[in-house]
C-alpha positions in Angstrom: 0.0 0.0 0.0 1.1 3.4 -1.0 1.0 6.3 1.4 0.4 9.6 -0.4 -0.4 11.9 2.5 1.7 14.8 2.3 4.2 15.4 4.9 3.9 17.9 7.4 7.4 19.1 6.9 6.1 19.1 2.9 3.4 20.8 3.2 4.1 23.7 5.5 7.0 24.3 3.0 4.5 24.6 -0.1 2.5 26.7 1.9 5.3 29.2 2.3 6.0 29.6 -1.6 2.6 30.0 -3.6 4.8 29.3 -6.7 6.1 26.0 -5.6 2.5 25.1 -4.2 0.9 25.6 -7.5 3.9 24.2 -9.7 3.2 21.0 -7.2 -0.4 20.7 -7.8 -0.1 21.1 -11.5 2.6 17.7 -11.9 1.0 14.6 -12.8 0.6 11.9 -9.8 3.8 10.2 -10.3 5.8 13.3 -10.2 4.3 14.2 -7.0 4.4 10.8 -5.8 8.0 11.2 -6.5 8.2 14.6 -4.6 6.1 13.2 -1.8 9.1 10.0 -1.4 11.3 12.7 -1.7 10.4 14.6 1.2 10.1 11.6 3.1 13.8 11.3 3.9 14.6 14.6 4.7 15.4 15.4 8.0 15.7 19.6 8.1 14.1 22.3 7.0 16.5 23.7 4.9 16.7 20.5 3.0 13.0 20.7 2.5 12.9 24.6 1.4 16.0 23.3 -1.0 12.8 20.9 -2.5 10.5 23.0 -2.9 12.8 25.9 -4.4 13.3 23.1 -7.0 9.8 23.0 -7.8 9.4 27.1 -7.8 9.6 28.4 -11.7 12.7 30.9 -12.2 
């Protein structure tokens, strides 16, 4: 069984980047499956704001 509940960590870190929060809603269910797995194994947040920055257009 797969677990696709957003980390809190995740989550809190989209919230703070409105760019990043709407670049994640718009990839397709893999890709934020793959974000989701991502976030998963980090342990700080500055690792996490590094993942989200990633998903933030230029």
């Amino acid at each position: 069984m797969v677990d696709n509940s957003i980390p809190q960590g995740l989550s809190m870190a989209l919230a703070q980047d409105p760019n990043a929060l709407q670049a994640f809603s718009a990839l397709s269910p893999l890709a934020r499956q793959d974000v989701i797995t991502h976030a998963r194994a980090i342990t700080s947040k500055e690792e996490m704001q590094a993942l989200v920055s990633t998903l933030s257009p230029s």
